[in-house]
C-alpha positions as CSV (number, residue, x, y, z in Angstrom):
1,X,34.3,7.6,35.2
2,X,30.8,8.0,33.8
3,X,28.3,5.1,32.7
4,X,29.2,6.3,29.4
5,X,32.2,5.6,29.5
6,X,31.9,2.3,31.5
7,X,28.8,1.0,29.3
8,X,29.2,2.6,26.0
9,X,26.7,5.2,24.1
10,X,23.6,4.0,23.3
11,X,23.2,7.7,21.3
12,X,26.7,7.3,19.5
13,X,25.7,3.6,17.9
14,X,22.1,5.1,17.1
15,X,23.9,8.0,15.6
16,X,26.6,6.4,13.3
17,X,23.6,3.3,12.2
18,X,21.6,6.1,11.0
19,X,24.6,7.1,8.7
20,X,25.7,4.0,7.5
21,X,21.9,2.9,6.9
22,X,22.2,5.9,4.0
23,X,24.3,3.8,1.7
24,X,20.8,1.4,2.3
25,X,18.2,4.5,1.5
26,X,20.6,5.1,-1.5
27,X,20.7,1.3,-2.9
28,X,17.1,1.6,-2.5
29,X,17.0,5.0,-4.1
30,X,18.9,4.1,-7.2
31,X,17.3,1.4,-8.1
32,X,13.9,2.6,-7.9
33,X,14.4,6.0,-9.7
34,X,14.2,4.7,-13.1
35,X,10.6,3.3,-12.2
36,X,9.1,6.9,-12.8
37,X,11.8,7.2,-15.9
38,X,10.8,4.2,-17.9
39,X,8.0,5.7,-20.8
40,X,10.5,9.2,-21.1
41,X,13.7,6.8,-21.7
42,X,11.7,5.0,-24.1
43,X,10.3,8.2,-25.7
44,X,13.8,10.1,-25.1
45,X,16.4,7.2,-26.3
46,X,15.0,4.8,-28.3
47,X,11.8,5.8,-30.1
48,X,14.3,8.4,-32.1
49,X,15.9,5.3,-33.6
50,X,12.6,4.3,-35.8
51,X,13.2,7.2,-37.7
52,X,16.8,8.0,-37.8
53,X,18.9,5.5,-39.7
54,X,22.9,6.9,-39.0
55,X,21.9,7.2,-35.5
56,X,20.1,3.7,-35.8
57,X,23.0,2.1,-36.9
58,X,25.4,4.0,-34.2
59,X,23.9,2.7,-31.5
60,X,22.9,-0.6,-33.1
61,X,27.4,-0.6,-33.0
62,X,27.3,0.2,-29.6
63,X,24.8,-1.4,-28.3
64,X,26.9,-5.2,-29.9
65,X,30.1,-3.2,-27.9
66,X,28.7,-2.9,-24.5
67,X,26.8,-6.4,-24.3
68,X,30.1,-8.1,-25.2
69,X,32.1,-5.8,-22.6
70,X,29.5,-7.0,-19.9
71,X,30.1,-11.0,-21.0
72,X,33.4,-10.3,-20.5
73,X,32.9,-9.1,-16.9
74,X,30.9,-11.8,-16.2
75,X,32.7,-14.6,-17.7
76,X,35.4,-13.2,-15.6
77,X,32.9,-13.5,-12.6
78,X,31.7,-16.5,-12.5
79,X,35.7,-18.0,-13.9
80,X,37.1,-17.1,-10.2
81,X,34.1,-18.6,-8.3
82,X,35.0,-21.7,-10.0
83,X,38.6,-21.6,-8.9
84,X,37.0,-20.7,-5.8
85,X,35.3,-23.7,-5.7
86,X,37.0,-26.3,-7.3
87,X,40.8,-24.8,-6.8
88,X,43.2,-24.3,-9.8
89,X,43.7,-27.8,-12.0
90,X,39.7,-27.5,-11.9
91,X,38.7,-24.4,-12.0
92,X,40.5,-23.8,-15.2
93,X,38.9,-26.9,-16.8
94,X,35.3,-25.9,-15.5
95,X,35.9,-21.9,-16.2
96,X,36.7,-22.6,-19.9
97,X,34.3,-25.3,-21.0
98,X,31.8,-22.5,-20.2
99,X,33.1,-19.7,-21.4
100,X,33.4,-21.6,-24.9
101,X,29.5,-22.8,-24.7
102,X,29.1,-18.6,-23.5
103,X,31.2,-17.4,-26.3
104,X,29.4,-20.0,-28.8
105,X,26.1,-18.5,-27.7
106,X,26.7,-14.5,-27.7
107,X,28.3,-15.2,-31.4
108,X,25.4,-17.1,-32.8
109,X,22.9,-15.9,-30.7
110,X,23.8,-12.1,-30.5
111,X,26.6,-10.6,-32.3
112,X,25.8,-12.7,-35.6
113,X,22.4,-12.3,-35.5
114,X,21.9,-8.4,-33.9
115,X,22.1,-6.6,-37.3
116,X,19.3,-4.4,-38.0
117,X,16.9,-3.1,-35.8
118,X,14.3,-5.3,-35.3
119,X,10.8,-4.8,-33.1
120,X,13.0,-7.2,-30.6
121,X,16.1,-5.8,-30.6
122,X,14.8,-2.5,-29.9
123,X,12.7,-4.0,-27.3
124,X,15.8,-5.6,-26.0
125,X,17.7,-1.6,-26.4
126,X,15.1,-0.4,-24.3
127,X,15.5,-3.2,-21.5
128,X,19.0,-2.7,-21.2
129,X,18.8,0.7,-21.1
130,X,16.5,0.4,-17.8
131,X,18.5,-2.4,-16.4
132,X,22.0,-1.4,-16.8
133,X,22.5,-0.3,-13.9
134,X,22.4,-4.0,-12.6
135,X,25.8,-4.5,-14.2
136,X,27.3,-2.1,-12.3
137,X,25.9,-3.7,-8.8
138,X,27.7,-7.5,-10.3
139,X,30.8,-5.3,-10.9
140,X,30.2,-3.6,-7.4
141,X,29.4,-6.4,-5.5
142,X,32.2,-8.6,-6.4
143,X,35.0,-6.1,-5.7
144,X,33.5,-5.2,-2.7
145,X,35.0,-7.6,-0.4
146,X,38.6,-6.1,-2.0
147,X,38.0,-2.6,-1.5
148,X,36.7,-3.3,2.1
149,X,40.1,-4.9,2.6
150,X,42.0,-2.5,0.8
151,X,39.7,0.7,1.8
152,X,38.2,-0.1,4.6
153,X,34.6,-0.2,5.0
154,X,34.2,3.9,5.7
155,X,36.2,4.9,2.6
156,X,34.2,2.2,1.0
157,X,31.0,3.7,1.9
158,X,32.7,7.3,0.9
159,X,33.6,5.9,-2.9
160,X,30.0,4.1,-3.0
161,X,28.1,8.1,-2.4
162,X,31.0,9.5,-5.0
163,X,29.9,7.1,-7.6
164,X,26.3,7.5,-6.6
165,X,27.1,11.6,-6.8
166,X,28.6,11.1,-10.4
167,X,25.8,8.5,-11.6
168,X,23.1,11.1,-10.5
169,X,24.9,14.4,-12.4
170,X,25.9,12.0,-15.3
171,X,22.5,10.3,-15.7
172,X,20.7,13.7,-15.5
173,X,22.7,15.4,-18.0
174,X,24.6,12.3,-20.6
175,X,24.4,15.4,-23.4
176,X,26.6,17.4,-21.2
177,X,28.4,14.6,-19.5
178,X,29.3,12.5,-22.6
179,X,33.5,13.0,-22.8
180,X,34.0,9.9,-24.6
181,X,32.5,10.6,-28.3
182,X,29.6,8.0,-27.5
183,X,25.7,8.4,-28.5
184,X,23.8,10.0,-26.0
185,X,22.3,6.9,-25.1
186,X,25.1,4.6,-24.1
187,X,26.8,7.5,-22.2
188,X,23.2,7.6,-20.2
189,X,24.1,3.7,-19.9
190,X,27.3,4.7,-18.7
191,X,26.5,6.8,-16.0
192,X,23.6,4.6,-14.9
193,X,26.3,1.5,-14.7
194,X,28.5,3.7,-13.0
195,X,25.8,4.3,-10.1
196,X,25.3,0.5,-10.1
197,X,28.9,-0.3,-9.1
198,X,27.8,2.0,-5.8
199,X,25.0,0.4,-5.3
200,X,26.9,-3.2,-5.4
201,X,29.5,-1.5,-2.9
202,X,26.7,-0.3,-0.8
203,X,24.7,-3.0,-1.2
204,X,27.5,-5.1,1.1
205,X,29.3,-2.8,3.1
206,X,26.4,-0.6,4.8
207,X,25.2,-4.6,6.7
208,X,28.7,-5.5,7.1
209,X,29.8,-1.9,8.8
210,X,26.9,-1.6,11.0
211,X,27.7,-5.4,11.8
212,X,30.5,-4.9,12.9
213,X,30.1,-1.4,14.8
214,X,27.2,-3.0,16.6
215,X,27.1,-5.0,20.0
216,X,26.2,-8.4,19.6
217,X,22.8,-7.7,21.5
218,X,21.5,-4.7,19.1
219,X,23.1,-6.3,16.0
220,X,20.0,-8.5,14.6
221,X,17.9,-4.7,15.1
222,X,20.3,-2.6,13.5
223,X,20.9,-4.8,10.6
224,X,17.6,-4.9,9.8
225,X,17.6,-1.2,9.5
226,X,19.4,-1.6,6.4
227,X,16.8,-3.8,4.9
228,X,14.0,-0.9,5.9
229,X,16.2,2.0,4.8
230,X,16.8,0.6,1.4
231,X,13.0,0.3,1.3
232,X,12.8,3.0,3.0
233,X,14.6,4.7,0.2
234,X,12.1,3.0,-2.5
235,X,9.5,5.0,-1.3
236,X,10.9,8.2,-0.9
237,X,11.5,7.9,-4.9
238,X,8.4,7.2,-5.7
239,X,7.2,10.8,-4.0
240,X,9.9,12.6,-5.6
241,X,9.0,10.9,-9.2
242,X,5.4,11.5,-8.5
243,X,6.0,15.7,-7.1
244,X,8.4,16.2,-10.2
245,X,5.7,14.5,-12.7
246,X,3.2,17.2,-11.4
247,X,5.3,20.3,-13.1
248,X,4.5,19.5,-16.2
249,X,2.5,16.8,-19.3
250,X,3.7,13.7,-20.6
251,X,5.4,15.9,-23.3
252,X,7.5,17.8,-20.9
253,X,8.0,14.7,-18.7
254,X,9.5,12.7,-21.5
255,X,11.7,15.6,-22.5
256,X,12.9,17.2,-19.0
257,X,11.1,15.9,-16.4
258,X,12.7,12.5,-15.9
259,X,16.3,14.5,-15.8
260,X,15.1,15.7,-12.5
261,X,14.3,12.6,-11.4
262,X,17.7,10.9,-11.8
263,X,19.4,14.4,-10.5
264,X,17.2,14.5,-7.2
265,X,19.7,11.4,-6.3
266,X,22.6,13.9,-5.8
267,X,20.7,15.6,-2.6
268,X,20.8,12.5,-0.7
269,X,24.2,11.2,-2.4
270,X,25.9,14.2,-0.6
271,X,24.3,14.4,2.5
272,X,25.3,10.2,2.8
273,X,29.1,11.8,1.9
274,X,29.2,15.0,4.5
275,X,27.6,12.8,7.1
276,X,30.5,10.2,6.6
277,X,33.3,12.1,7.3
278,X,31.8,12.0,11.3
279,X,31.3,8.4,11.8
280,X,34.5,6.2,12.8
281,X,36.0,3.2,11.1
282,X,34.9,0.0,11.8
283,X,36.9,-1.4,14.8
284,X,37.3,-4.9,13.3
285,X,39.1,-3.2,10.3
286,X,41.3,-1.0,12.4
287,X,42.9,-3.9,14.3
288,X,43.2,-6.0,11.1
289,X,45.3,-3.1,10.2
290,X,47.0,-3.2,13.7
291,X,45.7,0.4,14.3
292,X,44.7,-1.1,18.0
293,X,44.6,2.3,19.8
294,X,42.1,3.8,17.2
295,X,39.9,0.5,17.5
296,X,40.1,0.7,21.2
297,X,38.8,4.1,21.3
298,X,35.7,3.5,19.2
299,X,35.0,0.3,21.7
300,X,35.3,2.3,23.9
301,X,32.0,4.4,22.4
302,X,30.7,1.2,21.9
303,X,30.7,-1.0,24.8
304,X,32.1,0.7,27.1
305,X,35.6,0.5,29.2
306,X,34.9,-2.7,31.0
307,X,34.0,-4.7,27.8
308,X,36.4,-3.5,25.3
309,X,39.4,-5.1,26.0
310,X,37.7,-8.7,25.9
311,X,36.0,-7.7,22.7
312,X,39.5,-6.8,21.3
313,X,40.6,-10.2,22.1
314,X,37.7,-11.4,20.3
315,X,38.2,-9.4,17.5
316,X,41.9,-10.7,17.7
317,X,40.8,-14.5,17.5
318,X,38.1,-15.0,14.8
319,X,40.7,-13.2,12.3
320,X,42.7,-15.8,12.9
321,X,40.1,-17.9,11.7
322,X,41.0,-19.6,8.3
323,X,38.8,-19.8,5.2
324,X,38.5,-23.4,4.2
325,X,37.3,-24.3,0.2
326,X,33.7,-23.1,-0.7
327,X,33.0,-27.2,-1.4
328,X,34.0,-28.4,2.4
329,X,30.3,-28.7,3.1
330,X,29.8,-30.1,-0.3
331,X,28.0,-28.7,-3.1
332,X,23.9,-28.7,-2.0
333,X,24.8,-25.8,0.3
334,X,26.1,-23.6,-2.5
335,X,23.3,-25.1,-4.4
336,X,20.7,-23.7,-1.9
337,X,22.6,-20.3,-1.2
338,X,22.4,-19.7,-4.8
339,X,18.7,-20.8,-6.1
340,X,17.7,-18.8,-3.0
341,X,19.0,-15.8,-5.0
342,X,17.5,-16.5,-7.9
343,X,14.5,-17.7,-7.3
344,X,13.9,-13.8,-5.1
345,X,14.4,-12.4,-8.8
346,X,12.7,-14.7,-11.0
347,X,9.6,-13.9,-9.2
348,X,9.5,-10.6,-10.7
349,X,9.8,-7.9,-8.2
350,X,11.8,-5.8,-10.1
351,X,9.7,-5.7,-12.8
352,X,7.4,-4.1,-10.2
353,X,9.9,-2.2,-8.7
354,X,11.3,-0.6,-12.4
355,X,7.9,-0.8,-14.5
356,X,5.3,-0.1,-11.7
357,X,4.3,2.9,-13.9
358,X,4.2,1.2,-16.9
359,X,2.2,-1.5,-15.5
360,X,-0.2,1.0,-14.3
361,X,-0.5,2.4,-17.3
362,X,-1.0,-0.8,-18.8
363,X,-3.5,-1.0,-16.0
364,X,-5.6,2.5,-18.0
365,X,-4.2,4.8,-15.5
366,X,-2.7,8.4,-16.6
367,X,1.2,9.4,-16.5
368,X,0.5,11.3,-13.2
369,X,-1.9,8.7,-12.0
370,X,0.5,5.5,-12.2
371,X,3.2,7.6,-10.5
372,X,1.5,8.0,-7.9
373,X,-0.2,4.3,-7.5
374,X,3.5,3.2,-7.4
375,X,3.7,5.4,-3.9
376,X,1.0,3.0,-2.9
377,X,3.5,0.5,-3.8
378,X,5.9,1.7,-1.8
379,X,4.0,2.1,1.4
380,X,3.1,-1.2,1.1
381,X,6.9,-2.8,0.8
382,X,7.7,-0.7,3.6
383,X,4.7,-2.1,5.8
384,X,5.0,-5.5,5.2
385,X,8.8,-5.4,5.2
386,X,8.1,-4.5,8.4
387,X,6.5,-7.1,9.9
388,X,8.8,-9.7,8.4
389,X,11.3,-8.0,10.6
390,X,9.4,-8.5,13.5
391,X,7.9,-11.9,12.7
392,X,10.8,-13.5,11.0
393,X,12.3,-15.1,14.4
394,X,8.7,-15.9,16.0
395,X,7.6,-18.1,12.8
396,X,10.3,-19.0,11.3
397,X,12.2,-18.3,8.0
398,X,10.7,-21.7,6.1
399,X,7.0,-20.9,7.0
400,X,7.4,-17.0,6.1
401,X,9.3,-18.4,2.8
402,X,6.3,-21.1,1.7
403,X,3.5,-18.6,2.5
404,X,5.2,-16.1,0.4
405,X,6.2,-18.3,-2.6
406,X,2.4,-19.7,-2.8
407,X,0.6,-15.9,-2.2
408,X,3.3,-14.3,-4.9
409,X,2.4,-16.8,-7.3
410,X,-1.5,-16.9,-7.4
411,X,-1.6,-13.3,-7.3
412,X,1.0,-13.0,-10.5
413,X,-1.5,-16.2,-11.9
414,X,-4.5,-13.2,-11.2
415,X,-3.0,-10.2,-12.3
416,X,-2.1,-12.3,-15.6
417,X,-5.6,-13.2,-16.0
418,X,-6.3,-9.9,-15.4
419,X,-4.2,-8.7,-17.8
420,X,-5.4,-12.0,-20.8
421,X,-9.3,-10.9,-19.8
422,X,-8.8,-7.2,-20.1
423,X,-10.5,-7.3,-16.9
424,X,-8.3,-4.2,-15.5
425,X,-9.9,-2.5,-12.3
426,X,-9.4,-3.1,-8.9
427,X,-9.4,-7.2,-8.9
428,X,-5.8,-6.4,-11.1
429,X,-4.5,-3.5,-8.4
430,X,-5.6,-5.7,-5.3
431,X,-3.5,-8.5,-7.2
432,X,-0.2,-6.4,-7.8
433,X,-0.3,-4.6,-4.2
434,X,-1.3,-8.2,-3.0
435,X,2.0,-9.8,-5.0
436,X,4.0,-6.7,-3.1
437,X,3.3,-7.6,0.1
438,X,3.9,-11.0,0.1
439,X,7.0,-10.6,-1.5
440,X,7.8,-7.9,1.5
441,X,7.4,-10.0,4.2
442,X,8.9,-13.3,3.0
443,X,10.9,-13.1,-0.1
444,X,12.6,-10.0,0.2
445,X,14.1,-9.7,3.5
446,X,14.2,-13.2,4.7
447,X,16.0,-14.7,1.6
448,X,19.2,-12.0,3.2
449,X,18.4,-13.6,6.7
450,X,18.7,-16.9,5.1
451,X,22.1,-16.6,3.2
452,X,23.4,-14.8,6.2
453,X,22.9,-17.8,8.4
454,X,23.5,-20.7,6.2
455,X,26.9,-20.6,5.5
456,X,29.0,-21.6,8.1
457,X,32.2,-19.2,9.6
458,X,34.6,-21.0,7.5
459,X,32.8,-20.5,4.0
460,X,30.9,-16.9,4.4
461,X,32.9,-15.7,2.2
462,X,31.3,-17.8,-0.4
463,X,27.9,-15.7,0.3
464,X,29.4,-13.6,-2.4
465,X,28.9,-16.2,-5.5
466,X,25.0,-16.3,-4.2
467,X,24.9,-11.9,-4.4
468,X,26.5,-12.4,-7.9
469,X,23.8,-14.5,-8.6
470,X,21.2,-12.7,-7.1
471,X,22.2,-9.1,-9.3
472,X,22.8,-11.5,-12.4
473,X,19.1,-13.0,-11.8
474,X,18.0,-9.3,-11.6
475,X,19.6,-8.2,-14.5
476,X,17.9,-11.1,-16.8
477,X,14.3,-10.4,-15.8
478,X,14.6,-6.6,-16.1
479,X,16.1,-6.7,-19.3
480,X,13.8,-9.4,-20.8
481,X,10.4,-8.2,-19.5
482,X,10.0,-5.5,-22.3
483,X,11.0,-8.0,-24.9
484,X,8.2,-10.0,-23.6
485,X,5.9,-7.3,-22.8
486,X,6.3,-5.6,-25.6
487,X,6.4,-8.1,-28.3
488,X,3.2,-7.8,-30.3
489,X,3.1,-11.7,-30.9
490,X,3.2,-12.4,-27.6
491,X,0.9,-9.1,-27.1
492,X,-1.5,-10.2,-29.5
493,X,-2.0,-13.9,-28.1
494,X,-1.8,-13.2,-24.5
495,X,-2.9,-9.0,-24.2
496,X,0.3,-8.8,-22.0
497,X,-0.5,-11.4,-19.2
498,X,2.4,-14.0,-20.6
499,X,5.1,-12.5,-18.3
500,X,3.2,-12.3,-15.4
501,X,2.3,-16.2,-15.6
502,X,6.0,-16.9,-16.3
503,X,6.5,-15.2,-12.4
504,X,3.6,-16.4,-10.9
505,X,5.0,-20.4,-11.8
506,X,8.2,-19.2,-10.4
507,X,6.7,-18.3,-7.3
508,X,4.7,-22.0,-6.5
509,X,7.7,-23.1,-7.6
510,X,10.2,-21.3,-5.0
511,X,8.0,-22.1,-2.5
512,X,8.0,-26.0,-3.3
513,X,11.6,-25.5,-3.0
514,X,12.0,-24.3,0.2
515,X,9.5,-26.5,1.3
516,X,11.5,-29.7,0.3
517,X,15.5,-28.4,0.4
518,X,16.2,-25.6,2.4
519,X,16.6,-26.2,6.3
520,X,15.1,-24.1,9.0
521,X,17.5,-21.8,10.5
522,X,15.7,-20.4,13.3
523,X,17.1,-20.6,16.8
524,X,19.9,-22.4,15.2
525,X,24.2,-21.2,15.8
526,X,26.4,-20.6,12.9
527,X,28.0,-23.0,14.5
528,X,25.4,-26.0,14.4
529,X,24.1,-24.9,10.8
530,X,28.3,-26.0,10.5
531,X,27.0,-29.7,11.9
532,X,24.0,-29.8,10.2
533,X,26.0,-29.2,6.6
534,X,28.4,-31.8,8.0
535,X,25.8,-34.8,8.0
């Protein structure tokens, strides 16, 4: 018998972590290709309606259609995390007193008052258009644990590159791809929703397959390589937006350009599904399904011959292990677990992540110029994300958290000012690349370290009402930044700084709130954060 054999291959869990870190470069990917996309969608989709009544009024139609269609979804959402939390008798009383206060709003507030095409509504046309995709993720992210159960977490990852493979053609090419009679524009919403449902799947499988294919003494590494792929995958857009804007001017950019952009995802969507068919199932899934010989074998790759056999046995106990009500800790847990997510969003960074261009050119730089500034931004995630991963357990989540929270938040006050002063040269780029990297070491991978270790064993699965919250946080502030942006009151008054002083308050803010609520995890067992919740 080899040491292979007797110790497991160190190659073969390299190997298969690479491939399941793909579904991270893609999240990553996906949600960053509409960053170089945002002017020509403008240009492409909605500009058009200014001068073109019938189509106006189409799409106006649509538009009412497929906002109601999402409230829908997430009134469903948020309905079965309250019989989550509170059980039936309750649950039913909470989930309809507010979906009657959300219906009351979206008639009075939208469908009522969404009749002609306003500066503002086609503001909000626009936001939606670049955010949709952020539906999709909700929808993927809160069927994910079902088709991990029902699918496994392989097939899951397969049907995550399929959708990402049809979101990439689809988005590309919503002329040619539009089967169901739609405008152009909401079939491109289509498409682009459709990719977010694999990004939600992805999003939450690729951690919890390489979690579970990992040994316990490589897992904290190889999880993190999901966060750095997906950033990973940020930056490798940004050169691809930046080399396709090169081919052509703004004119042809805005007409054809940004086509390539969203069809560049299929090359990495299909290498993600080839690679796939080689890696095995996860052996926790197999013996859930009592396929024990299959999920021998792969611990047997793993860990080796000596060691499988007790980790099957392992396995075998902790899913016996019985999910107890989301309130058994009480309610400041799910509190924290959920703020944490929101507050990540409401700091902006996916306004920088989507509108780094415009910003840029907001900033006086050129089509081609802001493209390729955002690579800047990009290097910098990737850097900084970086050393969070390797500083994260030597200083501690809160401190990373507080630092983070104070340095996002005077930058966003500065690049405001910036903005309100027309002072926009380098004090205004030092500010937004400075805002980036505090974000990348504190914000943006440590709020996942946080909401992996706070909930105890017998609750995790209530992790999944804080993602909900975290995509539904993300979808408000990409949506509403070009009705703020873009608003010529607000324009006029504040010469586009208001928005950025709305994130940099969030950001003193979130840090005043870790600061005062959220414990300090470090060093700490799943099991003693169980205590700690108990007091």
């Amino acid at each position: 018998m080899t040491q292979t054999q007797t110790q497991g291959s160190t190659l073969f869990i390299i190997g298969i972590t690479l491939v399941a870190t793909l579904g991270g470069l893609l999240f990553g990917y996906d949600t960053a290709v509409i960053s170089g996309a945002t002017e020509a969608l403008k240009v492409f989709f909605v500009t058009p309606l200014e001068s073109d009544s019938a189509l106006a009024l189409q799409v106006l139609g649509e538009y009412k259609i497929i906002i109601s269609i999402c409230f829908i979804v997430v009134s469903s959402l948020i309905s079965s995390f309250m019989f989550r939390m509170y059980g039936k008798q309750k649950g039913i009383i909470y989930s309809s007193i507010l979906i009657l206060a959300g219906i009351v709003i979206w008639y009075t507030q939208f469908w009522v008052s969404v009749n002609e095409l306003t500066e503002n509504t086609l503001n909000s046309i626009n936001g939606f258009t670049i955010s949709s995709a952020i539906i999709g993720c909700v929808i993927g992210g809160s069927i994910c644990g079902y088709v991990s159960q029902r699918l496994g977490r392989k097939r899951g990852l397969v049907l995550a590159a399929v959708l990402f493979t049809i979101s990439a053609v689809g988005s590309a090419m919503p002329e040619i791809m539009n089967f169901f009679g739609a405008s152009t524009i909401s079939a491109f919403i289509f498409y682009r929703i459709v990719g977010g449902i694999g990004v939600g799947i992805a999003s939450m499988l690729s951690p919890m397959y390489i979690a579970e294919i990992a040994p316990a003494k490589y897992r904290g590494t190889l999880v993190s390589a999901n966060q750095f792929a997906i950033v990973f995958g940020m930056l490798v857009v940004y050169f691809v937006n930046y080399t396709i804007s090169l081919n052509g001017d703004a004119n042809w950019l805005n007409e054809i350009g940004w086509r390539y952009m969203f069809a560049s995802e299929t090359i990495p969507a299909f290498i993600f599904l080839v690679m796939l068919y080689f890696v095995p199932e996860s052996p926790r899934y197999l013996i859930m399904k009592s396929r024990e010989e299959e999920a021998e074998s792969v611990l047997n790759k793993i860990v080796g011959t000596i060691k499988a056999p007790q980790l099957m046995a392992d396995i075998k106990e902790s899913l016996k292990e019985k999910n107890a009500p989301w309130l058994t800790f009480g309610g400041l847990i799910i509190t924290i677990g959920v703020l944490l997510s929101v507050f990540q969003q409401f700091v902006g960074i996916n306004v920088v992540l989507y509108y780094a261009a415009e910003i840029f050119r907001n900033l006086g730089s050129s089509t081609g110029d802001a493209l390729y500034q955002t690579i800047i931004v990009g290097a910098i995630n990737l850097i900084f994300t970086v050393l969070a991963i390797f500083t994260v357990d030597k200083f501690g989540r809160k401190p990373l958290m507080i630092i983070g929270g104070v340095g996002m938040g005077i930058c966003m006050f500065a690049l405001g000012a910036a903005f309100y002063y027309n002072q926009l040269g380098l004090v205004a780029l030092f500010a937004m690349l400075g805002y980036v990297a505090f974000f990348a070491m504190s914000w943006g991978p440590v709020t996942w370290v946080l909401l992996s270790e706070i909930f105890p064993n017998s609750i995790r699965s209530a992790m999944s009402l804080a993602v909900a919250a975290q995509w539904i946080a993300n979808m408000i502030v990409s949506w509403t930044f070009p009705m703020m942006n873009d608003n010529s009151w607000l324009t006029g008054m504040f010469n586009h700084g208001f928005s950025y002083w709305i994130y940099g308050a969030m950001g003193i803010l979130s840090a005043i709130f870790v600061w005062k609520v959220v414990p300090e995890t470090k060093g700490k067992t799943l099991e003693e954060m169980g205590r700690l919740w108990k007091k």
